[in-house]
N, C-alpha and C positions, 0 to 999 in steps of 0.2 A: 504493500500500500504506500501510494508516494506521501509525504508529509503535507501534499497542497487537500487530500484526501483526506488527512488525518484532522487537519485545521477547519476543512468543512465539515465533519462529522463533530469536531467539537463544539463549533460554532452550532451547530444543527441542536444537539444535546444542553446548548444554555438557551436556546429559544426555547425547545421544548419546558425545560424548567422553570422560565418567565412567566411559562402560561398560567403558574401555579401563583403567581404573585398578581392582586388583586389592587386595582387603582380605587382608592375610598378617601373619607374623610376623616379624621378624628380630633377628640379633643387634643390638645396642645396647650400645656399651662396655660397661661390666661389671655393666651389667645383664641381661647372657640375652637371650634371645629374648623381645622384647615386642612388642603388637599394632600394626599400619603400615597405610600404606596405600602401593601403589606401582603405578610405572607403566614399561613398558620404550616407552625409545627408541631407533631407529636412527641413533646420534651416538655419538663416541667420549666414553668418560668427562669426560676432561678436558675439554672442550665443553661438557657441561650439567654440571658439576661449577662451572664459573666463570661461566656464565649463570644459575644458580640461584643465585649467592652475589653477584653484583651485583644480582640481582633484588632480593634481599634487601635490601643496603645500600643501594639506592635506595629502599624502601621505609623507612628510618632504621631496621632493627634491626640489632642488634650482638652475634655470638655468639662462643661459644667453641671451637674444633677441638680436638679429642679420642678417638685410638682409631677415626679413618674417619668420624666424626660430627659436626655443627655442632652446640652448643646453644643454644637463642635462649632461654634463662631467667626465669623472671617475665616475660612481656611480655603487652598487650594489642594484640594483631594483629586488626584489624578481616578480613581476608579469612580466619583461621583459628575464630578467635573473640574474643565482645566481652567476655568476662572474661579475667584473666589467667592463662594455662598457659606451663607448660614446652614449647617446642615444639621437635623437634630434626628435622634432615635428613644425609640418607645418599646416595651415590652410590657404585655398584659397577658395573665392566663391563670392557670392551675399548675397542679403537681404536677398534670398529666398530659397537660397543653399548653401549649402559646404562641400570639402572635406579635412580629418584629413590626413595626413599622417605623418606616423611613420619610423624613418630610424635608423638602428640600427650598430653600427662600434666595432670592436675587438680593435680598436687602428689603425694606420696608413693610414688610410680610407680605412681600411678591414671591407664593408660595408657586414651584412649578406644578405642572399636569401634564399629560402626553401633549395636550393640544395647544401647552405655550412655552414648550419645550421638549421635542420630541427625542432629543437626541440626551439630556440630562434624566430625560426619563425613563428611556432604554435600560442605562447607565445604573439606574436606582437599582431596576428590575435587575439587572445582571449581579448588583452588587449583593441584593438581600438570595438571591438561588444561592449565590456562593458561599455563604456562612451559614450552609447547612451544612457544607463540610466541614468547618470548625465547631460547629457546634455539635455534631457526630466524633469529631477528635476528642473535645473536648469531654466530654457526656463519657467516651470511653475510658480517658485518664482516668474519669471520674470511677468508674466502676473496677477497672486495676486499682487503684490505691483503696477503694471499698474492700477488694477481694483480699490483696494484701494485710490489710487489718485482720481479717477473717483466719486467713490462713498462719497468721502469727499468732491470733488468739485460738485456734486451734492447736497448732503449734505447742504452746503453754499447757493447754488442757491435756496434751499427748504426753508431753516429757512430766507432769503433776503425776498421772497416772503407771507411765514407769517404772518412776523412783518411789510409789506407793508398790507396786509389784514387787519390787526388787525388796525394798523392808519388809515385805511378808511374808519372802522368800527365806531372808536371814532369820526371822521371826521362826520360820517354820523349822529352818535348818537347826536351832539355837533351842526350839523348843523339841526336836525328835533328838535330840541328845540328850538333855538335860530328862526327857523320857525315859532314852537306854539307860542311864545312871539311875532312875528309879528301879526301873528294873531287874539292874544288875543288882543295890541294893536290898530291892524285897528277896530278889532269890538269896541271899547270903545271910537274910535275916529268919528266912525261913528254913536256909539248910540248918543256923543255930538250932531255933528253937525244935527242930528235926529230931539232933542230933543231944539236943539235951531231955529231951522227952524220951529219947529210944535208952539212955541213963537208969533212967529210975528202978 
């Protein structure tokens, strides 16, 4: 497959993903209900709530929380757009769900939409499909260092129960001795009284 093939199949594979990101409204700190774009995934909030804000600062921008909302303020963000906008992000959901939303402003709360910026808003779409990669990385660290804990606290429970076998072992070894010495014992005390009874 030549690589001009491989960059159409990709390109092919993040439109298809786009179609999963939805153009709506939402509220917006105390700005009302302004234009977004968003996307529901099956992860709990807090999940892609701190995958998309690592995303971010690995990306070196640096925003402000506020009212449910990040804002990334004057910045030029190459995967949003190559001029500078206000760009803010939202996360709302459950344990069990949640959705990103991404809102993008020219300045003055000149919030885009497909149809007053079609190419910033391609751009939105392409950026929230792809932080379901990192929020699938992420989510999975998350369940390694879960499992981890587990298998060290198992771990603990396994070696507790060993070194309880192994003293019950000394215990048993320490007590069928301290047995035979009874034994050996009562037979010597019985051959006496045997041997002083066969006397009389």
């Amino acid at each position: 497959m030549t690589s001009l093939a491989v960059l159409a199949l990709f390109l092919l594979s993040l439109q298809g993903f786009a179609q999963n990101v939805s153009e709506t409204s939402e509220e917006l700190q105390k700005l009302g209900k302004q234009p977004a774009f968003s996307m529901n995934l099956n992860y709990a909030k807090s999940t892609v709530e701190q995958a998309l804000a690592l995303r971010l600062k690995n990306d070196k921008l640096k925003g402000s929380s506020s009212k449910g909302a990040v804002k990334y303020e004057n910045v030029r963000y190459p995967a949003i757009a190559d001029v500078p906008v206000d760009f803010y992000t939202k996360v709302t959901g459950s344990k069990k769900a949640a959705t990103i939303y991404v809102f993008v402003s020219k300045g003055y709360e000149n919030f885009v939409t497909s149809s007053s910026d079609a190419n910033i808003a391609n751009n939105a779409r392409i950026f929230l499909t792809s932080t379901l990669e990192d929020v699938k990385k992420y989510d999975l660290k998350n369940q390694i260092n879960a499992q981890e804990k587990e298998v060290k606290k198992a771990q603990k429970d396994y070696d507790k129960f060993v070194k309880k076998q192994e003293d019950l072992k000394k215990q048993q070894e320490k007590t069928a001795k301290e047995t035979q010495k009874a034994k050996e014992n009562l037979n010597t005390q019985q051959s006496k009284l045997k041997s002083l009874s066969s006397s009389k």
